[in-house]
N, C-alpha and C positions, 0 to 999 in steps of 0.2 A: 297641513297643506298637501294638496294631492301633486304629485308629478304629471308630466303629461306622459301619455305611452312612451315616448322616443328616450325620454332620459330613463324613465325605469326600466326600458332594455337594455340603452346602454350600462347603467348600473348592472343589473344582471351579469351583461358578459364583460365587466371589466369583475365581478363576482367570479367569471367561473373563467376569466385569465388566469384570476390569483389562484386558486384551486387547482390547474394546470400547470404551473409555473413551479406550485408549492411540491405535486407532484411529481414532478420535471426534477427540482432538486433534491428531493428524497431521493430518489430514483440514483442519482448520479454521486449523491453523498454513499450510498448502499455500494456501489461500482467500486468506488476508489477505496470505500474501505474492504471489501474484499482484497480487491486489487494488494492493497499492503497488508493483507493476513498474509495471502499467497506469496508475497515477495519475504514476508518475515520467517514463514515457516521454510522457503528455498536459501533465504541466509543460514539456519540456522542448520539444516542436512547439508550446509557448503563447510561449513564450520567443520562438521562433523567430519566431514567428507575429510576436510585438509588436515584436521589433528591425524586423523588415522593414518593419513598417507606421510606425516613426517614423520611419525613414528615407525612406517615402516623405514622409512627414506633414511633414519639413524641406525637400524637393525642393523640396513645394508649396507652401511656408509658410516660405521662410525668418526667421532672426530678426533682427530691425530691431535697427536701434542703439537705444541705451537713450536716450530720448526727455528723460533728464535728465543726460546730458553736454554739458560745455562744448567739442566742436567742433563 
C-alpha cells in the first residue's frame, strides 16, 4: 500500500526526531560522563591533598598523652 505524501513526510521527520533526539542524548550522556571523570579525578588529588596535609598537621602537632591516664 502506497502512503500518500503527507504521512511519508511526516514519517520521515518523526524519522529524523528520533535521530535528533538519539543524538541529543548521546551528546549529554557523553557531558555527564565527563562531568563525573572530572569530579572523580578532583576527589581523588582532594584525598591526596588531605592525607598529606594531616601528615604534616601530626609532624607539627603531635598528639599528647591523654591528660586523664594514670601514668
Amino acid at each position: 500500500m502506497e502512503y500518500p505524501k503527507v504521512k511519508q513526510d511526516n514519517k520521515f521527520m518523526e524519522i529524523v526526531r528520533g535521530i535528533r533526539f538519539k543524538k541529543y542524548l548521546e551528546e549529554e550522556a557523553e557531558k555527564e560522563r565527563n562531568q563525573l571523570a572530572e569530579s572523580y579525578k578532583q576527589s581523588k588529588r582532594n584525598k591526596k591533598e588531605r592525607t598529606t596535609s594531616e601528615k604534616l598537621q601530626e609532624e607539627l602537632e603531635p598528639l599528647s598523652q591523654c591528660p586523664m591516664s594514670d601514668d
